[in-house]
C-alpha positions as CSV (number, residue, x, y, z in Angstrom):
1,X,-34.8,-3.5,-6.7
2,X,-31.6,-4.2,-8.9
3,X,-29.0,-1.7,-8.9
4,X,-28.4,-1.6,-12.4
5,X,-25.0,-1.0,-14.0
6,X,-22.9,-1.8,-17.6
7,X,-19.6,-3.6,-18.4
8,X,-18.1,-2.4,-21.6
9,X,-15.7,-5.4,-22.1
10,X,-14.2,-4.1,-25.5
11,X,-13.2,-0.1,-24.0
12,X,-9.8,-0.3,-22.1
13,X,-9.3,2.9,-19.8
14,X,-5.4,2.0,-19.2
15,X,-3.1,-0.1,-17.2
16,X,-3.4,-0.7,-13.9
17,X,0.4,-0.5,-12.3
18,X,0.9,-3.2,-10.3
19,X,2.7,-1.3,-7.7
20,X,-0.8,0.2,-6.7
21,X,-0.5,-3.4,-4.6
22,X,2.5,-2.2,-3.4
23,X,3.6,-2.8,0.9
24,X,5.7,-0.3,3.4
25,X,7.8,-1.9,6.2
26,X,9.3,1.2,8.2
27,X,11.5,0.8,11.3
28,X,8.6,1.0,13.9
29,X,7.0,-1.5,16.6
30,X,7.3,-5.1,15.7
31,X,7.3,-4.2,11.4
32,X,11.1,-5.2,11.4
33,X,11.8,-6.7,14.3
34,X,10.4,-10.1,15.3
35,X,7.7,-9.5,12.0
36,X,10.1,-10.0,9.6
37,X,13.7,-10.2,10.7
38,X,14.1,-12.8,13.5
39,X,17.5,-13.2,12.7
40,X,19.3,-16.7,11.8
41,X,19.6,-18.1,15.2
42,X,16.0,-18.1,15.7
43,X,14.0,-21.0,16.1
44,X,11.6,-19.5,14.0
45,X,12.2,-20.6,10.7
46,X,13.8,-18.6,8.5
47,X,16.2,-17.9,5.5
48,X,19.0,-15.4,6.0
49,X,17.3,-14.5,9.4
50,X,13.9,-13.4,7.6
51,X,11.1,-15.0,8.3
52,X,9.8,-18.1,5.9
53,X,6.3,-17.4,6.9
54,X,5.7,-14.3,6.2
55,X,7.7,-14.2,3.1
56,X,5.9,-16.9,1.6
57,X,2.7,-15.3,2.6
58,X,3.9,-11.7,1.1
59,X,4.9,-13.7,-2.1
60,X,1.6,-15.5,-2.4
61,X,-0.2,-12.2,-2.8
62,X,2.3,-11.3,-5.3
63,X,4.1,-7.7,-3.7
64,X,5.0,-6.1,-6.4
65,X,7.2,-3.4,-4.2
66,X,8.0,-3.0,-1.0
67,X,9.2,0.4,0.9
68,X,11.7,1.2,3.7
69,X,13.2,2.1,6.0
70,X,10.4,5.4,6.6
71,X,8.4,7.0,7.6
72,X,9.4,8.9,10.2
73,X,12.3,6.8,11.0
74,X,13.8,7.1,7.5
75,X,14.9,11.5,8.2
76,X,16.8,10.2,11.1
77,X,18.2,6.7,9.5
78,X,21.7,6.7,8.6
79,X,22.5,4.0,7.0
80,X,26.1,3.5,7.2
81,X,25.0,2.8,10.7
82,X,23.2,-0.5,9.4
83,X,25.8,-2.4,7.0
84,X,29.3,-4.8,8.4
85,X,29.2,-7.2,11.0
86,X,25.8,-7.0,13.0
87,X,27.3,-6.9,16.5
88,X,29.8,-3.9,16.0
89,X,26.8,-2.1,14.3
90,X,26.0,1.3,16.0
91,X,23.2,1.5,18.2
92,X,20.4,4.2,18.0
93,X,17.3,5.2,19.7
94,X,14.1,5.0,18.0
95,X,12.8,8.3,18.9
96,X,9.8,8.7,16.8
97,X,8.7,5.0,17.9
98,X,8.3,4.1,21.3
99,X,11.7,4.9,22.6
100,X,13.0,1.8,22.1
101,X,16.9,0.9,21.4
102,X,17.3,0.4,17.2
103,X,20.4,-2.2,16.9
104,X,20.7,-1.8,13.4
105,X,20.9,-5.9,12.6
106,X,18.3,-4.9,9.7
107,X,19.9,-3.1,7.2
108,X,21.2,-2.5,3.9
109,X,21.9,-5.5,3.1
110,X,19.1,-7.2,5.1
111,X,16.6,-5.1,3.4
112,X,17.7,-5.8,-0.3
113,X,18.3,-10.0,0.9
114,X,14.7,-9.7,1.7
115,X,13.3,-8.0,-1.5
116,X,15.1,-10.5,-3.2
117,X,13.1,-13.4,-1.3
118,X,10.2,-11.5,-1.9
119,X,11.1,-11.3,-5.5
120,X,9.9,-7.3,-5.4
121,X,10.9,-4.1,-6.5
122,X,12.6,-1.8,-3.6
123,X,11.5,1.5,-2.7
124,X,14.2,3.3,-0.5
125,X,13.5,6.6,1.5
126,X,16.4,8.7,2.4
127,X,17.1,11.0,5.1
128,X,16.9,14.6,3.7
129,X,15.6,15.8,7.5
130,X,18.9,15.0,9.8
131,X,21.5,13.7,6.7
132,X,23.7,15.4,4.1
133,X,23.8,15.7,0.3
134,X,26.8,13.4,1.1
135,X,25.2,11.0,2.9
136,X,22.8,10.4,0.5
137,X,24.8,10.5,-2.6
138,X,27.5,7.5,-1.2
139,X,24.4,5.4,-0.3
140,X,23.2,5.4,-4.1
141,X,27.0,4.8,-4.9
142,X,27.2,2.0,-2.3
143,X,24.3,0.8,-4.3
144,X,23.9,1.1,-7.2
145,X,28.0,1.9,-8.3
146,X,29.7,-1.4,-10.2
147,X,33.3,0.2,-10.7
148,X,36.1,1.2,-8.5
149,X,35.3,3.8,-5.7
150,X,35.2,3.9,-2.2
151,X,31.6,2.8,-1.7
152,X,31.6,0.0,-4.0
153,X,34.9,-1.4,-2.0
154,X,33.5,-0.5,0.9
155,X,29.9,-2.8,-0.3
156,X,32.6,-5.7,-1.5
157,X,34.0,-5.6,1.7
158,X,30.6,-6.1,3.4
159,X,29.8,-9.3,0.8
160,X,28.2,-7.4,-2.0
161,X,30.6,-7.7,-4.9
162,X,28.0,-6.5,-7.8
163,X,26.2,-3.6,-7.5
164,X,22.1,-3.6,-6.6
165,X,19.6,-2.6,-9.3
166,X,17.4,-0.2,-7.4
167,X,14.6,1.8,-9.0
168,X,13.0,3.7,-6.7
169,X,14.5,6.1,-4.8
170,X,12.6,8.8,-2.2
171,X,14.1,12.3,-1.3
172,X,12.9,12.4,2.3
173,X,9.8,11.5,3.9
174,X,6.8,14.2,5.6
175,X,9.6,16.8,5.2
176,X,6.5,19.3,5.9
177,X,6.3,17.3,9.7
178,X,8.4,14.9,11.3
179,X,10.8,14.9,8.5
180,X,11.7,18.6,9.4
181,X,8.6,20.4,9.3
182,X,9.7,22.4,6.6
183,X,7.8,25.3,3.9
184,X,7.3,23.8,0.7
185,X,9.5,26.6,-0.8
186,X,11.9,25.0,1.2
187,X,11.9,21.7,0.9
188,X,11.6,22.4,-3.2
189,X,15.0,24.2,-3.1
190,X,16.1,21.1,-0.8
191,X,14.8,18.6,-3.0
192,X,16.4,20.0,-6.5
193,X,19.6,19.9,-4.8
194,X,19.8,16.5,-3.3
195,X,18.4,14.8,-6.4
196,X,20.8,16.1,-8.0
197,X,23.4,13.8,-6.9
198,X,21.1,10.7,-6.7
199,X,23.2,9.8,-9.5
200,X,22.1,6.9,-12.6
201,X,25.0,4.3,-12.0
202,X,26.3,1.6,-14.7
203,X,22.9,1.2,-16.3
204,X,20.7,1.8,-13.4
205,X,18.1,4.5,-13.7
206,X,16.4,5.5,-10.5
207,X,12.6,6.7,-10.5
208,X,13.8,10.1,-8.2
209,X,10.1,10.4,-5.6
210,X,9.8,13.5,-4.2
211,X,7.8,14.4,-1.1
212,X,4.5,15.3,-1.6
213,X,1.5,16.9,0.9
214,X,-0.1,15.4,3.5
215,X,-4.3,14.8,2.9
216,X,-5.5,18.1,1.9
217,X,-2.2,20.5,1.6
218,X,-2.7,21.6,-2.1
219,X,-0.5,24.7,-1.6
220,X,2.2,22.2,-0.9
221,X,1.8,20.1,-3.9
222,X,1.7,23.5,-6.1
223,X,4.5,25.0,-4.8
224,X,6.5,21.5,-4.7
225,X,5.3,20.9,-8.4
226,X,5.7,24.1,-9.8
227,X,9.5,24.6,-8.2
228,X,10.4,21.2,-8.5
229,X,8.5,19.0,-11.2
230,X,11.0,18.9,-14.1
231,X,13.3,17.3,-11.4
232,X,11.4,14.3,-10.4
233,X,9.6,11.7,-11.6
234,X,6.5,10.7,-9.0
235,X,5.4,12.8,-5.8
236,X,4.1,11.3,-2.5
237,X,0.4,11.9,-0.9
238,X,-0.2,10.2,2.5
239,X,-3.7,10.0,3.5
240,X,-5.0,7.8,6.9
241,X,-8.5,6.7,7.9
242,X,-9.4,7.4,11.0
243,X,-13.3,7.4,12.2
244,X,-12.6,10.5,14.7
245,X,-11.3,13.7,13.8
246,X,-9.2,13.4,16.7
247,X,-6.0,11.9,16.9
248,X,-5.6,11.8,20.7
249,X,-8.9,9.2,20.4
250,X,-8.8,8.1,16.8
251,X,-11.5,4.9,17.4
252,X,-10.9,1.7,18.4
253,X,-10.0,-1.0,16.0
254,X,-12.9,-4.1,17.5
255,X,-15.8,-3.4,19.7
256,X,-16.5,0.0,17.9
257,X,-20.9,0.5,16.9
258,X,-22.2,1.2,13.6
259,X,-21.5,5.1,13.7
260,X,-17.8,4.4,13.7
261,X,-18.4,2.1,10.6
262,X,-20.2,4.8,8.6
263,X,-17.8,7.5,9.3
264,X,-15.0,5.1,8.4
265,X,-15.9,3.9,5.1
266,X,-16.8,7.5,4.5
267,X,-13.4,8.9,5.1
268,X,-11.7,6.3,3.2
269,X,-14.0,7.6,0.4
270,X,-12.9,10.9,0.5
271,X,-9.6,9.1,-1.1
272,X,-11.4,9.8,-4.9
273,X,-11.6,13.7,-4.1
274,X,-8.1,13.9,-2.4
275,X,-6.7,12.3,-5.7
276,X,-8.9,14.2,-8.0
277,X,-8.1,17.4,-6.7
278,X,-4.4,17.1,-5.9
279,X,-4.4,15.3,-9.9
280,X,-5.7,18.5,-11.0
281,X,-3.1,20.6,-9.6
282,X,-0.7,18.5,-11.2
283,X,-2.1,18.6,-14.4
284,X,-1.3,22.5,-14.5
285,X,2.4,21.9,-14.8
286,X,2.5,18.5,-16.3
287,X,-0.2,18.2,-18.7
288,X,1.5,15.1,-20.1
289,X,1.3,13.5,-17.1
290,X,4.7,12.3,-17.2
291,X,4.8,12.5,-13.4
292,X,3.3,10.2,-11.5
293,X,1.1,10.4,-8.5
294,X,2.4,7.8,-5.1
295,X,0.0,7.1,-2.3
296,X,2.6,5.5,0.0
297,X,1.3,5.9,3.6
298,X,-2.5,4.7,3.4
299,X,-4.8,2.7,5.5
300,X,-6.6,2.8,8.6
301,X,-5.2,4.2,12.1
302,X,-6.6,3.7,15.1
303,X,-6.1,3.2,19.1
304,X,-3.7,0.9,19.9
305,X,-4.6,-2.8,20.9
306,X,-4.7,-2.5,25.1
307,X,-2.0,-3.6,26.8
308,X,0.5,-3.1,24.1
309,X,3.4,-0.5,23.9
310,X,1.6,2.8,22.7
311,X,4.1,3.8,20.0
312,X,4.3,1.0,17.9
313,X,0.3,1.4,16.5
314,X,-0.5,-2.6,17.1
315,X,-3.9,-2.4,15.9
316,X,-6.4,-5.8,14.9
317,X,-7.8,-6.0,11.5
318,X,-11.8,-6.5,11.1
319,X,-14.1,-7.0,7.8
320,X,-14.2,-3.1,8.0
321,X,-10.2,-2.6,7.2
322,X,-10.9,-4.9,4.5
323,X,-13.9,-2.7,2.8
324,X,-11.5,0.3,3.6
325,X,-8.9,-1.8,1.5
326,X,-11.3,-2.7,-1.4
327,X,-12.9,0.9,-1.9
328,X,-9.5,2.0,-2.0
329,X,-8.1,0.2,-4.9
330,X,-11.0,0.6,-7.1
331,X,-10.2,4.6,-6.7
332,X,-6.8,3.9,-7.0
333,X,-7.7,1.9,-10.5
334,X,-10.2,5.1,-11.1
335,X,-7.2,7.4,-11.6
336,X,-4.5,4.8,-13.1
337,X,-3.6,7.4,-15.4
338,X,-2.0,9.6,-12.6
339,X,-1.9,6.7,-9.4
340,X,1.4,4.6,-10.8
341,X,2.0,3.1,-7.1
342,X,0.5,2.9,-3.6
343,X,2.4,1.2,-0.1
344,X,-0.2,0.6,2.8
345,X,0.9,1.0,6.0
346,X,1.8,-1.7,7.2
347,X,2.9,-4.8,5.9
348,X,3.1,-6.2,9.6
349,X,2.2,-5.9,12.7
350,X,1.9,-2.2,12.4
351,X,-1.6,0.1,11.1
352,X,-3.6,-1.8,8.5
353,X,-1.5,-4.9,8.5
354,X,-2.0,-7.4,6.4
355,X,-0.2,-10.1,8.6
356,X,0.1,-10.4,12.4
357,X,2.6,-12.4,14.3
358,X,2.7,-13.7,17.8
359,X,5.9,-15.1,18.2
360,X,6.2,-18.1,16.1
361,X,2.5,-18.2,15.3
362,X,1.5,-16.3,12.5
363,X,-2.3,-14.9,10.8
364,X,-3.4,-13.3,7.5
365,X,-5.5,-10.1,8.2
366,X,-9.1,-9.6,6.8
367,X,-7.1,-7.0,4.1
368,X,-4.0,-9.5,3.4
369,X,-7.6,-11.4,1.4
370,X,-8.6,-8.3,0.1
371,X,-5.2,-8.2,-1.5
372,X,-5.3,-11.4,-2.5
373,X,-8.4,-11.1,-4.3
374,X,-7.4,-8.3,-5.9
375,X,-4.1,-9.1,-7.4
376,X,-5.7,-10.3,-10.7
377,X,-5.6,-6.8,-11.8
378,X,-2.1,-5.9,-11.4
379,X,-1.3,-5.1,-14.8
380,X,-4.3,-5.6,-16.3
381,X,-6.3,-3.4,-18.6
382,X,-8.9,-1.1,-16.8
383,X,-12.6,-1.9,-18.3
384,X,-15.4,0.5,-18.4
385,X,-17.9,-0.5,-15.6
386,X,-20.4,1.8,-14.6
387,X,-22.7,0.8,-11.8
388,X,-25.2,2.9,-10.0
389,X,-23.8,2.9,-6.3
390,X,-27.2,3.2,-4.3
391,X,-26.6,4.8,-0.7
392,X,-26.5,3.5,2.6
393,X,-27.1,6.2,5.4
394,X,-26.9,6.4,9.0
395,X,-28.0,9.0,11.0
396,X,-27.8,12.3,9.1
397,X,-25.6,10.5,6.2
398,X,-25.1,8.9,3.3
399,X,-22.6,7.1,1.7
400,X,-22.5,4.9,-1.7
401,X,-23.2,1.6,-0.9
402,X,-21.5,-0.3,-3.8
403,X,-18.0,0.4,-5.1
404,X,-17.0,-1.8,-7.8
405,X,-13.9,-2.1,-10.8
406,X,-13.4,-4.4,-13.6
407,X,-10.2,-4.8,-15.3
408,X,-9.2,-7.7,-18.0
409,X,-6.3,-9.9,-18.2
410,X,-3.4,-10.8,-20.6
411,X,-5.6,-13.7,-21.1
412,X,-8.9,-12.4,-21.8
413,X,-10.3,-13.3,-18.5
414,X,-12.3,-10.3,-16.9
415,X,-12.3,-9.7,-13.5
416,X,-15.1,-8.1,-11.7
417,X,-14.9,-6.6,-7.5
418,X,-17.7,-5.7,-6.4
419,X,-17.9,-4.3,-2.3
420,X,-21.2,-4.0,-0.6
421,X,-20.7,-1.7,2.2
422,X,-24.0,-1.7,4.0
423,X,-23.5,-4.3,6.9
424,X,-27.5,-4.4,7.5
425,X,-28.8,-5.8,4.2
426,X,-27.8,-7.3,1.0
427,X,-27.9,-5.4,-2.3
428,X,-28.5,-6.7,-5.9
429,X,-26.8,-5.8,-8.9
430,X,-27.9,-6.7,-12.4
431,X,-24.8,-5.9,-15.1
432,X,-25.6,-5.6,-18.6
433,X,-22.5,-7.2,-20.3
434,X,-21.4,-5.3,-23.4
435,X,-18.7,-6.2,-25.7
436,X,-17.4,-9.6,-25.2
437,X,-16.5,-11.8,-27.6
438,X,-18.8,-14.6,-29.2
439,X,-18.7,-17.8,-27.4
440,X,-19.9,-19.0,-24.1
441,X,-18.9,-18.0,-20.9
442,X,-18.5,-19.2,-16.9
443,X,-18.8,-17.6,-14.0
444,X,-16.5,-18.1,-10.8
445,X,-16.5,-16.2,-7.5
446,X,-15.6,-16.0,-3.9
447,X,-16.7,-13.5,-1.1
448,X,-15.3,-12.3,1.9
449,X,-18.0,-11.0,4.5
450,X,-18.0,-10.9,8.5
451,X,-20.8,-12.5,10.7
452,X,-20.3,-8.8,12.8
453,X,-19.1,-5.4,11.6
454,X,-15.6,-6.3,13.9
455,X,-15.0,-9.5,12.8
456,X,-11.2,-10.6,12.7
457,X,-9.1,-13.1,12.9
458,X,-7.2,-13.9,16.2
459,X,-3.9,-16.3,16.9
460,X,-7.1,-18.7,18.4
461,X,-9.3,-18.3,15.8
462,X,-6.9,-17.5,12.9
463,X,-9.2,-18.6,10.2
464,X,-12.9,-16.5,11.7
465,X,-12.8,-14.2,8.8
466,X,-11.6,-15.8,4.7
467,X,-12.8,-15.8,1.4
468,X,-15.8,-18.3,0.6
469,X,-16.7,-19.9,-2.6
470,X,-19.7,-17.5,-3.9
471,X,-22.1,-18.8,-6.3
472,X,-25.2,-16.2,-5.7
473,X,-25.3,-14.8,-9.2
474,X,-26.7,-16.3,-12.2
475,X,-25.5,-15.3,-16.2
476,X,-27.8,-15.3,-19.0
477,X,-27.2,-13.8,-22.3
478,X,-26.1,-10.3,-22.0
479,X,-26.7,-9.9,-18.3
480,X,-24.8,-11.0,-14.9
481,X,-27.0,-10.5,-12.0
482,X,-25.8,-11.2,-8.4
483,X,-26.3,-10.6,-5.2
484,X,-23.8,-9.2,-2.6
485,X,-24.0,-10.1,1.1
486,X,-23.8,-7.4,3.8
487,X,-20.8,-6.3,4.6
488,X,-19.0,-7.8,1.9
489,X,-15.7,-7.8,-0.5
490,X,-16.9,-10.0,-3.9
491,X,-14.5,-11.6,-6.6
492,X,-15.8,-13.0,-9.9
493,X,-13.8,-14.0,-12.8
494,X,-15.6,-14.3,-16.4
495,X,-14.1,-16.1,-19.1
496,X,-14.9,-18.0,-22.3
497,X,-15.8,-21.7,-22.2
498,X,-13.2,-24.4,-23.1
């Protein structure tokens, strides 16, 4: 039987910010280095020593904004270390990520060159955990400042004569763990002070994010809201899917059975209750809801790939992440009213990647598709879709087993996502369409579904797991009626004739 459901085409429920699609590159594993920034001597090729691949991939999928340099690394980045001539650059050691030696060719300058590629929106994290006030306030100067002072001369020196426009700006990063496992009376008091002298240079007005709870912490985002809300104008929540509750064995990303699928889909859910009730919180002290609400560590995490270097959290990418990744935006769309951005973690190589590299070679991720076949509703108009979500169960459990949004277009064009998270069967939905305007309309979709709950994409088989055309559905008047494959991640498009 049909799960049945209705599309109210003519009630908007808001915009959808665009920067819910947003990416996070932090200073970890291969993210940076030898992801994105191979330098110009490589003989990969490349444009200002960043990588033409991934670039054009990242732009194909329209990023709307891209964060950096943390994480954990950005409380013990300083970033003076990271601008002049590459090879006199100070040299650091990662601590929080493998160890490793950080050479500092990737900065500043590097990471604004490659938003510009990107043509995105950069999100900067400063160091409130091992900087100064000081610190901080000459790095908005260096960037943002266009008259005469000692950071602007010292930026025109380096080759940047104009001043950057930069919009969003972070005031540390998991200041309640590795950013200096702090009290959230703390790091409020902290936090009003070092905003304070993120300054508005010469027209540019920065979006000041302050550093919200991790998962479930609500006494951290009342205390941090309450002490600190006039003073800010988003706060952080970071939230990770794991299918253990252990992080010592968190799962493996392939070769993992169907209990491991269940418990992972059902902890991303729990993504709609983390919002709702951290939302509500927020809602005591700005009813307004002038302060917006950033998810910018999500995705999955499990054990790393064998073989590879423990503390840079190379994992592979399977039909699951991309489920996880579907589910996720249509909560994130749920609560547009309060989610106004979102970074996944990571944009490559690292977590839930949405591109892998190998050298020169290069692959899109099961969740780079999901992204692409959701970037039709960056900035489009929420629609009302209601659709019963059935259950899927294993074992003991239960979980919905559809999750769907609808959203419509500058255009007119609506756009409907429907995810079937059952791997074991296929499920039918029959939509009563309410609300459109007269005229004819066409129906085009595609599909992305795996022949095995870990299907992925490998550098010899890049190609295993991509959208397909979809054409089981059929559209009479008044009704759309399809029927979702196991497993699955479903894009249609409905628009008017001619």
């Amino acid at each position: 039987m049909a799960l049945k459901g209705v599309l109210n085409a003519d009630i908007g429920k808001g915009i959808i910010n665009r920067n819910i699609y947003g990416h996070f590159s932090e200073h970890l594993g291969r993210c940076i280095y030898e992801g994105i920034w191979v330098g110009e001597d490589s003989e990969i090729p490349n444009t200002n020593g960043i990588r033409n691949d991934v670039t054009a991939a990242l732009r194909n999928i329209k990023i709307p904004v891209l964060r950096w340099p943390g994480g954990c690394f950005a409380d013990e980045y300083h970033w003076k270390d990271g601008i002049g001539e590459r090879e006199g650059r100070k040299r650091m050691v990662n601590t929080h990520w493998g160890g490793v030696v950080e050479n500092n060719h990737f900065g500043t300058h590097e990471f604004l060159e490659l938003c510009r590629q990107l043509e995105c929106e950069p999100y900067i994290n400063g160091n409130v955990g091992s900087g100064t006030v000081q610190e901080m306030s000459e790095w908005v100067e260096y960037l943002t400042f266009g008259g005469e002072s000692p950071m602007s001369e010292l930026r025109a020196r380096n080759g940047q004569k104009e001043p950057w426009k930069i919009k969003y700006f972070g005031v540390g990063n998991e200041n309640w763990g590795c950013g200096g496992n702090m009290r959230p009376e703390y790091y409020a008091d902290l936090y009003r002070r070092y905003q304070t002298y993120v300054r508005n240079y010469d027209g540019n007005k920065i979006h000041r994010i302050a550093c919200g709870p991790n998962v479930d912490d609500y006494n951290w985002m009342e205390v941090v809201v309450r002490e600190a809300g006039r003073f800010m104008d988003s706060i952080t929540l970071h939230y990770y899917t794991l299918p253990r509750d252990t992080w010592a064995d968190k799962g493996n990303a392939t070769g993992f059975d169907e209990s491991e699928w269940f418990a992972t889909l059902k902890k991303a859910l729990r993504m709609d209750e983390l919002i709702t009730r951290h939302s509500t919180i927020m809602d005591k002290y700005d009813p307004e809801r002038r302060i917006g609400l950033i998810v910018d560590e999500w995705g999955t995490w499990y054990n790393v790939e064998p073989g590879t270097v423990p503390g840079f959290l190379y994992q592979q990418n399977t039909i699951r992440d991309a489920l996880v990744a579907g589910v996720t935006f249509d909560i994130f769309h749920k609560h547009n009213s309060r989610v106004r951005m979102a970074n996944i973690a990571q944009a490559v190589n690292v977590l839930q990647a949405v591109i892998l590299t190998e050298g020169e070679k290069m692959l899109l991720t099961p969740t780079y598709h999901v992204f692409d076949m959701y970037k039709v509703h960056q900035d489009a108009e929420l629609l009302d879709l209601s659709v019963e979500a059935g259950s899927y169960g294993y074992g003991d459990g239960k979980i919905a087993a559809v999750s769907t949004t609808a959203s419509k277009n500058k255009d007119g064009r609506i756009h409907i996502n429907l995810n079937n998270l059952n791997p074991n069967a296929a499920v039918e939905v029959s939509l009563d369409l309410r609300g459109l305007k007269d005229g004819a309309y066409t129906v085009s979709g595609k599909t992305l579904a795996g022949k095995s709950i870990d299907a992925h994409n490998t550098f010899a088989d890049p190609e295993n797991v991509k959208p397909q055309p979809f054409s089981d559905f059929s559209l009479v008047p008044g009704q759309l009626n399809v029927t979702l494959p196991a497993m699955s991640v479903t894009a249609l498009e409905l628009s008017v004739k001619g």
